[in-house]
C-alpha positions in Angstrom: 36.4 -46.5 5.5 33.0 -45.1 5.9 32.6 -45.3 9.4 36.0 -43.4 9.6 34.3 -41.0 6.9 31.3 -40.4 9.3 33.6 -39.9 12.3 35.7 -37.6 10.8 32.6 -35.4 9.6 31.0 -35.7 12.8 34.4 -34.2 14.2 34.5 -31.2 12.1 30.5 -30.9 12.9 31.7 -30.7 16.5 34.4 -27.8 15.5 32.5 -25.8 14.0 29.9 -25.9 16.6 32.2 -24.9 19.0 33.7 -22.3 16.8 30.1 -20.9 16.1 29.9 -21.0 19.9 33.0 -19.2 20.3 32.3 -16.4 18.3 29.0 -15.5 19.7 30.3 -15.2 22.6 32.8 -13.1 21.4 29.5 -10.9 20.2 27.1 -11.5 23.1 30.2 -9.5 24.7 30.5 -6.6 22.3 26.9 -5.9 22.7 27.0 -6.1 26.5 29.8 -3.9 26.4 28.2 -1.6 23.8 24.7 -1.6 25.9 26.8 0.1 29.0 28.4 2.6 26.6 24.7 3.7 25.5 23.5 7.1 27.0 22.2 10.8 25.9 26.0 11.6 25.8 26.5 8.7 23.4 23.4 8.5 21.2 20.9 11.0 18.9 22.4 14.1 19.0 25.1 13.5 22.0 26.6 11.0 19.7 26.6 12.6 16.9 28.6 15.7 18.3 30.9 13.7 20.2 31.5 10.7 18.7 34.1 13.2 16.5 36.6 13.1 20.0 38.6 10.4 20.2 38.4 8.4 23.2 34.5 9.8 24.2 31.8 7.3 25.2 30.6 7.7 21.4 33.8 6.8 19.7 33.7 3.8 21.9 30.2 2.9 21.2 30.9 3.0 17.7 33.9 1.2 17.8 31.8 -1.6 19.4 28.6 -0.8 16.5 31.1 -1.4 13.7 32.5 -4.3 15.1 28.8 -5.8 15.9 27.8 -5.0 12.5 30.5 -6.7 10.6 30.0 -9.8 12.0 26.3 -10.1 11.8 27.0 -8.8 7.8 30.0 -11.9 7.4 27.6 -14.3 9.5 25.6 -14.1 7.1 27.1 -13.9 4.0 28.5 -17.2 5.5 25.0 -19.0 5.7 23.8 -17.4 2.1 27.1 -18.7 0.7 27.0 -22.3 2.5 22.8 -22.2 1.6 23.9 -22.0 -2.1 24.1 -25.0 -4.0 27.3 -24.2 -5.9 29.0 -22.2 -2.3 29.6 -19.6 -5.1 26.1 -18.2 -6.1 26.9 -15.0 -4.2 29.2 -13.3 -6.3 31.0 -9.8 -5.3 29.3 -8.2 -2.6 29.2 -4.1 -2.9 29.8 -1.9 0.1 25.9 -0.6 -0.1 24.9 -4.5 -0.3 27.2 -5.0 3.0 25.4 -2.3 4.7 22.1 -3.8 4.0 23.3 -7.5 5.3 24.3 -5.8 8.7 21.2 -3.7 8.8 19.3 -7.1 8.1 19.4 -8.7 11.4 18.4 -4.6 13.2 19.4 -1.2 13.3 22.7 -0.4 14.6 23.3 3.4 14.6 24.7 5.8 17.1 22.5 8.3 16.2 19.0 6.6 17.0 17.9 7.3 20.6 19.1 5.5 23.0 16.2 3.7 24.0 16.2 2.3 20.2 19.5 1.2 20.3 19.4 -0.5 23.9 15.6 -2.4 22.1 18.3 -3.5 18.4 20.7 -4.5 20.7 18.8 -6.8 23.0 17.1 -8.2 20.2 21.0 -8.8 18.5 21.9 -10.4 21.9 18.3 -12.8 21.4 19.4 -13.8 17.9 22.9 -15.4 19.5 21.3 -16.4 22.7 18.8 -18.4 20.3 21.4 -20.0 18.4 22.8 -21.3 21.5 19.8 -23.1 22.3 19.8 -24.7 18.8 23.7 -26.0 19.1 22.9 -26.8 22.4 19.6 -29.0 21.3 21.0 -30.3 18.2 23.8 -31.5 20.2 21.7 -33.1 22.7 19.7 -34.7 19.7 23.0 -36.0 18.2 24.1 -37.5 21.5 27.0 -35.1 21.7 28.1 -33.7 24.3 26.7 -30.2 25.2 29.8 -27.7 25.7 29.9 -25.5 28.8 29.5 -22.2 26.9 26.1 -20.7 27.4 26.2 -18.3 24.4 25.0 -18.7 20.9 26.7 -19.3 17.4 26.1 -16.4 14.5 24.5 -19.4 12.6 22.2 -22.6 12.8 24.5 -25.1 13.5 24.4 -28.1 10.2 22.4 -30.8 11.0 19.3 -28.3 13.1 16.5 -27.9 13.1 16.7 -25.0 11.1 18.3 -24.5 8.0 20.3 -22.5 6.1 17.4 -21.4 3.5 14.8 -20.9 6.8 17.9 -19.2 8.2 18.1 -16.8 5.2 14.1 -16.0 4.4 14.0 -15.1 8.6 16.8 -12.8 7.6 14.1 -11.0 4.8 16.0 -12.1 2.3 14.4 -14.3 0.6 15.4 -17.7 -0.8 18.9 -17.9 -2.1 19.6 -18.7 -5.9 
């Protein structure tokens, strides 16, 4: 029974690093595809007039912004929750705190220059790109196979290196309660 206890938890340790995989991917993607939608017509002033016409290069760089931003804000959310003792220390979450959580990791806002929004989305793409390298290690250190996916998770993978309460004070956020 135990050794088909640790199996099975070293299963679901493999699934959720290859779902944490799997989803930055997804974002190393949005933020490539938001980096080529980034010009003058797109950001600071440009994107602030026409990012109001459906179907402009703004529009679409803000689809891809918002999209960016809510997962970075439910990534970690995720981590403060699964750093908390209890799973449940978090409570409700107001729109104004959500803001904050997606602005936590850097800046993403159409109207910044564009040579500020190419330098926050770079360093977005670093964060996943460095997770990568931690599921990629840990997985090495576990004897696990390393999967083919080259990109990184949204969160240290259980069992790092890092954890969830380093994870959360690199965020600025202090430790959680």
């Amino acid at each position: 029974p135990a050794f088909a206890k640790a199996e099975a938890a070293g299963e679901r340790e493999t699934v959720a690093q290859d779902s944490a995989i799997e989803q930055a991917q997804s974002q190393i993607v949005k933020v490539d595809q938001a980096l080529k939608n980034v010009s003058g017509w797109s950001t600071g002033w440009g994107g602030a007039t026409f990012g109001k016409f459906p179907g402009s290069q703004a529009k679409n760089l803000q689809g891809d912004l918002d999209t960016i931003k809510a997962n970075l804000g439910f990534s970690q959310l995720a981590e403060m929750k699964r750093a908390s003792p209890t799973g449940g220390a978090l409570g409700a979450i107001s729109a104004s705190e959500m803001r904050l959580l997606t602005s936590a990791r850097e800046s993403l806002d159409r109207e910044q220059s564009p040579e500020q929004l190419i330098r926050n989305l770079k360093a977005v793409k670093t964060h996943y790109e460095k997770w990568a390298n931690a599921v990629q290690k840990s997985r090495g250190a576990q004897g696990g196979k390393a999967p083919a996916h080259s990109a990184a998770p949204s969160a240290p993978p259980q069992g790092s290196a890092s954890t969830a309460s380093d994870y959360v004070r690199s965020l600025g956020l202090g430790q959680p309660q």
